[in-house]
N, C-alpha and C positions, 0 to 999 in steps of 0.2 A: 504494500500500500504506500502511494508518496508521500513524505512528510508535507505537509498543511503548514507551510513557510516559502517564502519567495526563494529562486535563486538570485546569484550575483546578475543574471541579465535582467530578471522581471525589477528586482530591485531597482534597476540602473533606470529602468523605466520607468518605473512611480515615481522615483527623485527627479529626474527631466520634465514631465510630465506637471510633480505639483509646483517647479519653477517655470514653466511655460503658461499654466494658466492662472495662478495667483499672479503673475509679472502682467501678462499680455489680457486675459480676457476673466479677471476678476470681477464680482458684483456691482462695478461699478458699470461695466459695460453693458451688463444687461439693463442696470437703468436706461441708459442712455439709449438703448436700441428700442426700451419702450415708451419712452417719452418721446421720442421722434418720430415712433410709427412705422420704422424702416421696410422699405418694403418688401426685402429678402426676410426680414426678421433674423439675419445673422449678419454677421460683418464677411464680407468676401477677400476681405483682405486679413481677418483671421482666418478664415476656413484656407486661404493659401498655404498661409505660416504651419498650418497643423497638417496640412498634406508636405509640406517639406521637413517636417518632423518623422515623418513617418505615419500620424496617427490614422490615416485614412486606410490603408495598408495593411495594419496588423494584423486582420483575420485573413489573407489574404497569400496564397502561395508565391512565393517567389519565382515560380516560372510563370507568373501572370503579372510581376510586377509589385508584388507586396512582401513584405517580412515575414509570414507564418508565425509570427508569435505568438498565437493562439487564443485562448478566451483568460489566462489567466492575465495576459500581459493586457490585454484589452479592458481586463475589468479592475483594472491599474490606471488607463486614463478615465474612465467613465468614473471611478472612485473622486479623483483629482475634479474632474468637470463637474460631482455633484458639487464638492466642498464648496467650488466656486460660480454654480449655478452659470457655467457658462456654457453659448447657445452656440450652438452648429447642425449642421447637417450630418455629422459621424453615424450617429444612431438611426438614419433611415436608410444612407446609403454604404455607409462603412460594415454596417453590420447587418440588418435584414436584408436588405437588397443581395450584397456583395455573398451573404450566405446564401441564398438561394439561388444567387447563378453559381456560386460553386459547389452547391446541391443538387441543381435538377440542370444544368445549363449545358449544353452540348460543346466540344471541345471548341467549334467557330463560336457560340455566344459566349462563353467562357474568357474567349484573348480577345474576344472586342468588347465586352463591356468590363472583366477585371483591373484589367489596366489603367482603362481611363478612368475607374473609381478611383484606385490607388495614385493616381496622378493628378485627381481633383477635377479633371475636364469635364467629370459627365459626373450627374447628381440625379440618384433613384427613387422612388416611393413606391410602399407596397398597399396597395390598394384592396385590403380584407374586410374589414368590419362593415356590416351594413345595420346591424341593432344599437340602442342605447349601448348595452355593454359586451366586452369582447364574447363573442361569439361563431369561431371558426368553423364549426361546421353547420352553421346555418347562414347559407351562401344561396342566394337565390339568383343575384346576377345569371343571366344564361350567355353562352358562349354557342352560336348556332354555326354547325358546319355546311361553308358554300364552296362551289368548284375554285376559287382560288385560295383558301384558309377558312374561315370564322369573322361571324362579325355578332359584336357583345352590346349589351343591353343591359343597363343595372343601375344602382347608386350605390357607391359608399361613403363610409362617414371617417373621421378621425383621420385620414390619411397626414399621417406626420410630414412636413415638409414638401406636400404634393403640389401646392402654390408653385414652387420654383423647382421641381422635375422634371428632366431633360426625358426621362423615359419612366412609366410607371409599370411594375406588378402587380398585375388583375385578377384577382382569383374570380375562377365562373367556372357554373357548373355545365359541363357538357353531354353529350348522349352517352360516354363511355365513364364519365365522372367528372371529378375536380380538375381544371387544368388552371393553369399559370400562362398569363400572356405579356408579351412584349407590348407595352401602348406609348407613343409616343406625346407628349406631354400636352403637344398643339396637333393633334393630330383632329381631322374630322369628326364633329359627333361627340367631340369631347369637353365639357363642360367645368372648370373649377372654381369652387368658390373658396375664398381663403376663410379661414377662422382663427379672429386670435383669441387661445384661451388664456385662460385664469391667469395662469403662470406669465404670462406676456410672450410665450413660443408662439409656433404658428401649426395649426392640424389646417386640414382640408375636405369639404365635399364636390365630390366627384360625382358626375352624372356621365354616363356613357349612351348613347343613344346611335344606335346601327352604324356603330363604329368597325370598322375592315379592318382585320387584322389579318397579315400574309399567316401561311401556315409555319412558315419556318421561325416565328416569332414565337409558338409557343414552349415552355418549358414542363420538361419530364412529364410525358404523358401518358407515361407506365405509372410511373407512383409519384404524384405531384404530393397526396397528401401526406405521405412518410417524411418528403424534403421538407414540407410544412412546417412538421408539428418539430423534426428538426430544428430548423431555422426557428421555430420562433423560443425551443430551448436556451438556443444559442443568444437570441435578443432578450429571453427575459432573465439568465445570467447577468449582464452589464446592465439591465434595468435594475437590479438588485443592488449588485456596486454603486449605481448611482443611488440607488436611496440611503445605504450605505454611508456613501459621501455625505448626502444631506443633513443625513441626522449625526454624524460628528460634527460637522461645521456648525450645525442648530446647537449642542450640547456643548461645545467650549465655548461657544457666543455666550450663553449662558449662563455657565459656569465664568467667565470674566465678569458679566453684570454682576451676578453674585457676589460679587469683591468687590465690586467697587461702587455697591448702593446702598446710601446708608439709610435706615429707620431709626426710632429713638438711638440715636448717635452712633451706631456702631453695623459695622457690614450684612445685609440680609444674610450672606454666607453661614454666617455665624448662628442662624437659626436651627437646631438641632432640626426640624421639623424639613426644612427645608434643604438640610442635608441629607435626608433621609431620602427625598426625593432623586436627589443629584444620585445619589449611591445606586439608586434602583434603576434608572436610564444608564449608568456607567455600565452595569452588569449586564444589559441587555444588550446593549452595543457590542458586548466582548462575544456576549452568545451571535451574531448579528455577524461580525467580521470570520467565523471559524465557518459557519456554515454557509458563506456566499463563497468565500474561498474555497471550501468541501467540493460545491457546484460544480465551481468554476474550473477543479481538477480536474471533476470526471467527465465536464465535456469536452477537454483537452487529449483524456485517455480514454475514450471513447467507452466508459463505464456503463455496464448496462443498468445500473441504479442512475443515471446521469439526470433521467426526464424527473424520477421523483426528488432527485437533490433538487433540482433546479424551482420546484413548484415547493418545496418548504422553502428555500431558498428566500426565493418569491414574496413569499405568506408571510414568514417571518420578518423579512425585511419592510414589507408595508403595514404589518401589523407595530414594529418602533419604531417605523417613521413617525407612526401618526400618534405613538404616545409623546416623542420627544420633541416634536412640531408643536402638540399642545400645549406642551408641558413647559414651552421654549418663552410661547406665547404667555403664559400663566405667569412666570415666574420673571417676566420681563413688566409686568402689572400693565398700568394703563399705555405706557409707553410702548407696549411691545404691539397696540393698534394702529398705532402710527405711521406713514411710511419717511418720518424722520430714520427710524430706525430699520435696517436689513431682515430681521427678524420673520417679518409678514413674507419676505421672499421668498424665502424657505419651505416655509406652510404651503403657501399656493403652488409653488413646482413640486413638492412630495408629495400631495393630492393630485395630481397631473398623471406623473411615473406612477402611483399607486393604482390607478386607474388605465393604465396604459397594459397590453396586451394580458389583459387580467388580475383585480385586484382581489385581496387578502381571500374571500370569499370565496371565487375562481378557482384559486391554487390552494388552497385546503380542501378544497371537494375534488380536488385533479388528486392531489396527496393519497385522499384519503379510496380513492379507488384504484389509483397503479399498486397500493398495497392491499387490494382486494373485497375494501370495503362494499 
């Protein structure tokens, strides 16, 4: 079994990684992308910097142009990006996207769309949820086969980052099953509406309407839904890391306030009661960092417990998000509604990711039936 500790290279990455984006794309810059309204809703000129980093790349083979570092080195930057709640496109096309063409993608869709992930030229969105909440195998989109390919018909919701996709992942169901197609972003029949949520990121609805898709665009038509439910192991790993992230950065923000606010003369900190509270978020965090790590091995070593680590994983981690998001808020008293303070940032992006490819809820009922429930 691996030891559940970084090596010297994953290390080398998290230290790179949390001076890249504390220096470059700290909380500050997410103000400022939300006060502006920008209309990529990320900086283009960060998502450069972070593709000549390498971060674009990680999950990504190196005979396609990326580093193969894997999920643990990957949930090394997503860790780092929660801490500092900073916005990119990584997580739509560095990681779903990029895992599903190198899941279901044919050797020619493979060297033409890996590459230009890993090199930043070309930006992905997958195009699955169509209910309020994540719900992959109710796909109603249809994908109807005509003498020169398919042409699809559907809406879906939450498309992360699908405003500004050069090419979208459309799950629709076909006469033979689930397929996966290539759509391009301005393509005919294709409708996007931007949405900015809570958090100040950017999701999308998608409407598709007798849109032509060549046949050769589609992906793995033998077993799209195995690459699927793959792939989105693989995304809701580093969604884990990043809640991760969050709620450490929520818990030292707080634990500083604590020292340094005083009531009858003397530090909240110093409230037996109130440390009792800090003690209980510390312990959780500790349980919180061992099992997203656990994950994030065994999707690395292709563990056949990997999908139920990955759904505690999950569970666990949106389950202390959202105590020490509260708790962040509570304990920051009236001040911590404000958005003088960073605090509320925290909150609204951990309820986002909590809610993103299935929250606490989802992957406790997923848990509790891969173990036979």
């Amino acid at each position: 079994m691996p030891a559940l500790v970084l090596n010297d290279e994953q290390q080398m990455l998290k230290d790179a990684a949390k001076r890249f984006f504390s220096e470059s794309a700290p909380v500050s810059q997410l103000r400022t992308l939300r006060d502006t309204r920008d209309s990529a809703g990320f900086s283009r000129e960060l998502w450069q910097a972070m593709v000549e980093m390498g971060f674009a790349g990680t999950l990504i083979d190196e005979a396609f142009g990326g580093s193969s570092f894997g999920s643990v080195g990957m949930g090394q930057v997503f860790e780092q990006a929660g801490r500092n709640l900073s916005a990119s496109p990584l997580f739509s096309s560095g990681v779903l996207c990029a895992s599903l063409v190198a899941l279901a993608g044919t050797e020619q869709q493979k060297t033409e769309l890996l590459g230009a992930i890993a090199d930043g030229s070309l930006l992905m969105a997958l195009a699955l949820d169509e209910a309020p909440r994540h719900a992959p195998s109710r796909i109603e989109t249809r994908a109807e086969a005509v003498a020169e390919g398919f042409v699809l018909n559907g809406s879906k919701r939450f498309v992360v980052d699908g405003h500004v996709a050069d090419r979208l992942i459309v799950a629709a169901q076909t006469a033979d099953g689930l397929g996966l197609f290539l759509v391009s972003g301005d393509a005919d029949g294709v409708e996007v509406e931007r949405s900015i949520m809570a958090d100040s990121r950017n999701a999308a609805v998608v409407h598709l309407s007798n849109v032509k898709v060549a046949g050769l665009d589609r992906l793995a038509a033998a077993d799209a839904g195995q690459a699927l439910e793959r792939a989105l192991d693989l995304a809701n790993g580093q969604l884990a890391a990043e809640l991760l992230g969050i709620s450490q950065a929520a818990f030292e923000r707080t634990v500083a306030y604590m020292q340094e606010r005083k009531q009858f003369g003397v530090t909240i900190g110093s409230f037996q009661a109130l440390q009792h509270r800090a003690a209980h978020m510390f312990s959780e965090l500790e349980l919180v960092k061992s099992v997203v790590l656990k994950a994030l091995v065994a999707l690395d070593e292709g563990d056949a417990n990997a999908s139920l680590l990955v759904s505690l994983a999950k569970a666990k981690a949106c389950e202390v998000a959202e105590l020490v998001t509260n708790e962040a808020i509570q304990l920051h008293g009236g001040m911590g509604m404000t958005d003088e303070f960073d605090i509320g940032l925290f909150i609204k992006r951990a309820r986002v990711v909590q809610q993103l490819l299935g929250d606490y809820r989802y992957h406790a009922d997923r848990f509790a039936r891969l173990r036979g429930y």
